[in-house]
C-alpha positions in Angstrom: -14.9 -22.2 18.0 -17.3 -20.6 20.4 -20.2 -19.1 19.1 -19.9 -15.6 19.9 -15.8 -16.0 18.1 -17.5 -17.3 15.6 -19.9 -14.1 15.0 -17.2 -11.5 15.2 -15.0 -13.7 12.9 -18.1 -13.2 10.7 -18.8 -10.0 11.4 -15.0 -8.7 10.5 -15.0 -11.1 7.4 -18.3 -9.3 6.3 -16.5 -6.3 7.2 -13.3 -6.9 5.0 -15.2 -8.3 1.9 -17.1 -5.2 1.5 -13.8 -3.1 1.4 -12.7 -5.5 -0.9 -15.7 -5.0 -3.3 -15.2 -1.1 -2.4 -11.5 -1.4 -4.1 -12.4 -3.7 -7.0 -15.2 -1.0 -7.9 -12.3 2.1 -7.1 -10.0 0.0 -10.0 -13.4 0.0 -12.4 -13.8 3.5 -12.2 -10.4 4.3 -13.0 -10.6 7.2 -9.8 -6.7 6.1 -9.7 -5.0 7.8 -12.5 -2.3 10.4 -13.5 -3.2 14.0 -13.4 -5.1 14.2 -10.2 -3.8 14.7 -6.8 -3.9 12.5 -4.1 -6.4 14.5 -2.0 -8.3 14.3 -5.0 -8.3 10.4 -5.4 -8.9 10.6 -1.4 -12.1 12.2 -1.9 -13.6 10.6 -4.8 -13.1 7.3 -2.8 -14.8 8.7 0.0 -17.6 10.0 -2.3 -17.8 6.6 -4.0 -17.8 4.4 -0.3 -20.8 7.0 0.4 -22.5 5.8 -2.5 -21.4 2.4 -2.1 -22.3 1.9 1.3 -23.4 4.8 3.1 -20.0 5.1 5.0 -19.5 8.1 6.2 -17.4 6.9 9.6 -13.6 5.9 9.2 -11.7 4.7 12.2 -8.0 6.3 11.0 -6.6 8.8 8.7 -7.8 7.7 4.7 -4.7 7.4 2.9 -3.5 8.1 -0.7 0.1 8.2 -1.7 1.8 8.1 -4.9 5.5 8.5 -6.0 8.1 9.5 -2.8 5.5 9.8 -0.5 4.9 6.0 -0.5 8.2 6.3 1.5 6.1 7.6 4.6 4.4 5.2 7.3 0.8 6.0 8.2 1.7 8.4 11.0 3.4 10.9 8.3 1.2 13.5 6.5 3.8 14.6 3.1 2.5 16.8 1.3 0.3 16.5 -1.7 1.4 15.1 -4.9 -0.3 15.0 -8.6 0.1 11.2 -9.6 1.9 10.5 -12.9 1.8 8.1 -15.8 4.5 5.8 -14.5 3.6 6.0 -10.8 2.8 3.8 -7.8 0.5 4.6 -5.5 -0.8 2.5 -2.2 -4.6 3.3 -1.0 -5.1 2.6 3.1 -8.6 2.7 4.4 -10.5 1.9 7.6 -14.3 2.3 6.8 -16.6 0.7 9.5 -19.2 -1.6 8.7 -22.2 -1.2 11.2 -19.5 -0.8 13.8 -17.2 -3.3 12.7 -13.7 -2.1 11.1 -12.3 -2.9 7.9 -8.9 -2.1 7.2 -7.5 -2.7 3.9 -4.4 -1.7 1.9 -3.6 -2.6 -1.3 -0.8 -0.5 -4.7 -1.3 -0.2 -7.7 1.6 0.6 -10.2 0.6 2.6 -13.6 2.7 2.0 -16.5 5.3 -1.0 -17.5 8.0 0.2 -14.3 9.5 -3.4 -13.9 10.9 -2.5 -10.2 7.6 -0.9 -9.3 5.6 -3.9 -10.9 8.3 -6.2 -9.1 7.7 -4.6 -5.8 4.2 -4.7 -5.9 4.1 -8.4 -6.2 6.5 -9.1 -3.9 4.6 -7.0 -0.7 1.5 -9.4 -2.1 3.9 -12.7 -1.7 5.2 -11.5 1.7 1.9 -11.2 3.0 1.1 -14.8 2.1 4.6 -15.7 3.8 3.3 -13.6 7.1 -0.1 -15.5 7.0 2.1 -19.0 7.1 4.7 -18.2 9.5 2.0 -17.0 11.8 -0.2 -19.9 11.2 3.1 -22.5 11.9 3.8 -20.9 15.0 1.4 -21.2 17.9 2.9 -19.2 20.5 4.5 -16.7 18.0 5.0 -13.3 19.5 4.9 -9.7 17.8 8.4 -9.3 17.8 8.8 -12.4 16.1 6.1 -12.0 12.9 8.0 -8.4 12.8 11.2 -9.6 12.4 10.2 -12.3 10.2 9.1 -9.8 7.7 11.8 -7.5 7.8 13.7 -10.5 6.8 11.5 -11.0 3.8 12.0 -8.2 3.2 15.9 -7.9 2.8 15.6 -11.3 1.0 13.6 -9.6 -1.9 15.4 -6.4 -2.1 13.7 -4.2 -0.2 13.9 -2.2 3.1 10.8 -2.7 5.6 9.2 0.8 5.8 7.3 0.8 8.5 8.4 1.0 12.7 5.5 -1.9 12.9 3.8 -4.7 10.9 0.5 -4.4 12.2 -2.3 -3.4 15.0 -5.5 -5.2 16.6 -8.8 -5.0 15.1 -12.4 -5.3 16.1 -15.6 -4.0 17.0 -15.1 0.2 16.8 -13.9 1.7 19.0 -11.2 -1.5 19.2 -9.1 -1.5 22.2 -7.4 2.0 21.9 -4.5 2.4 19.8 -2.3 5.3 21.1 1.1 6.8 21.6 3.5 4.1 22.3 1.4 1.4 23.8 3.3 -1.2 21.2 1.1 -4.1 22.8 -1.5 -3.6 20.0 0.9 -3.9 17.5 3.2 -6.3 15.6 6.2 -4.0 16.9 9.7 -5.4 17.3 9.8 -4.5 20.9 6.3 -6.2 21.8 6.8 -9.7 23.1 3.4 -11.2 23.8 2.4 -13.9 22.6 -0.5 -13.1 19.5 -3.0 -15.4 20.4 -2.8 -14.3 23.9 -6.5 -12.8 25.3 -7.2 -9.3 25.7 -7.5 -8.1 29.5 -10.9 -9.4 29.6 -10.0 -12.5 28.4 -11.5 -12.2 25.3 -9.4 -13.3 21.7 -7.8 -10.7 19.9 -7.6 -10.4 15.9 -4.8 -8.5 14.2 -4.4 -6.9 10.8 -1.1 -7.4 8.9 0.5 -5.0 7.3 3.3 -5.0 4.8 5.2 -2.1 3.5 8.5 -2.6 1.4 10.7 0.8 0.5 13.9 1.6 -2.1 14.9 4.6 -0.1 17.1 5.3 -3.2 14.5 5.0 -6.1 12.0 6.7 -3.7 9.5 3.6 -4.1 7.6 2.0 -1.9 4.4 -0.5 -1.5 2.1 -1.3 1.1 -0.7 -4.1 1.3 -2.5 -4.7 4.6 -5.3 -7.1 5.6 -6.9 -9.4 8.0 -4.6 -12.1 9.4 -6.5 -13.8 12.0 -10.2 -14.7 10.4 -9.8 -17.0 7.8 
């Protein structure tokens, strides 16, 4: 690996793990709990990342959904809903570490559900599945890694809830995400090769997200992390 790979691979890697130790210290608070709303939650994470690390700059939407709203992709806004003893929520945040972007997801189930519990392990197990296909396949395209895990997805149960599986990440601002320009994203319709350069030939490192839905018991679970830097 080239040295100046090797430094962002560090840098987004030193990115990640401090989102990571920002969620493991959001679970020892116990900010996610039943009774408060999800702008609520929203805000006391922000407060706590503040605290944490000073963040004060996000490069998307913060997102905190509990019950039917974990239903919605990112691009939704449902309105607000107070979180209850037996729900599942999904958190979805993209703080930036001295200009490099994190961008984590992760759900949480309260209570003993079994389908909610079950669903949350599964969208872990799928992710690991993602990492491997991608990692067996050299030349694998978007399209491909989509499809692959809407196909996980049916063989577990579940319904893939999102119209993508993924974006790029990198130094903020990252190449712009916007509109329909699917060729930053793991999109069933993009067919470029992932390891493929950017247009200055430079290597491009993508985030993968997994979101499984039960349109019918209104569930739905999301994780999302860094596939490309090991």
């Amino acid at each position: 690996m080239n040295p100046a790979l090797e430094q962002r691979h560090r840098a987004l890697r030193e990115a990640e793990t401090k989102a990571e130790q920002l969620f493991a210290r959001i679970e020892e608070t116990g900010i996610i709990r039943s009774g408060a709303s999800e702008k609520q939650i929203n805000q006391e994470i922000y407060e706590l990342a503040f605290q944490m690390f000073g963040i004060k700059k996000y490069w998307h939407k913060r997102i905190v959904r509990a019950g039917k709203n974990t239903l919605h992709p990112y691009r939704e806004n449902p309105p607000d809903l107070i979180v209850t003893p037996e729900d599942i929520i999904f958190l979805d945040f993209g703080p930036i570490f001295e200009d490099w972007e994190a961008d984590l997801g992760r759900t949480y189930v309260l209570g003993n559900d079994p389908m909610k519990i079950k669903l949350r392990d599964d969208i872990e197990k799928a992710w690991d599945l993602g990492k491997a296909y991608f990692e067996s396949k050299p030349d694998i395209t978007s399209s491909e890694l989509f499809h692959y895990m809407c196909q996980v997805a049916e063989e577990n149960g579940w319904e893939f809830g999102g119209p993508h599986a993924g974006h790029l990440i990198g130094e903020f601002p990252h190449e712009k995400i916007q509109g329909e320009d699917i060729v930053n994203y793991i999109h069933p319709d993009n067919n470029k090769p992932m390891r493929y350069p950017d247009h200055n030939g430079h290597p491009r490192d993508w985030i993968l997200e997994v979101h499984f839905v039960d349109r019918k018991l209104e569930i739905g679970g999301f994780v999302e992390k860094l596939l490309t830097v090991d």
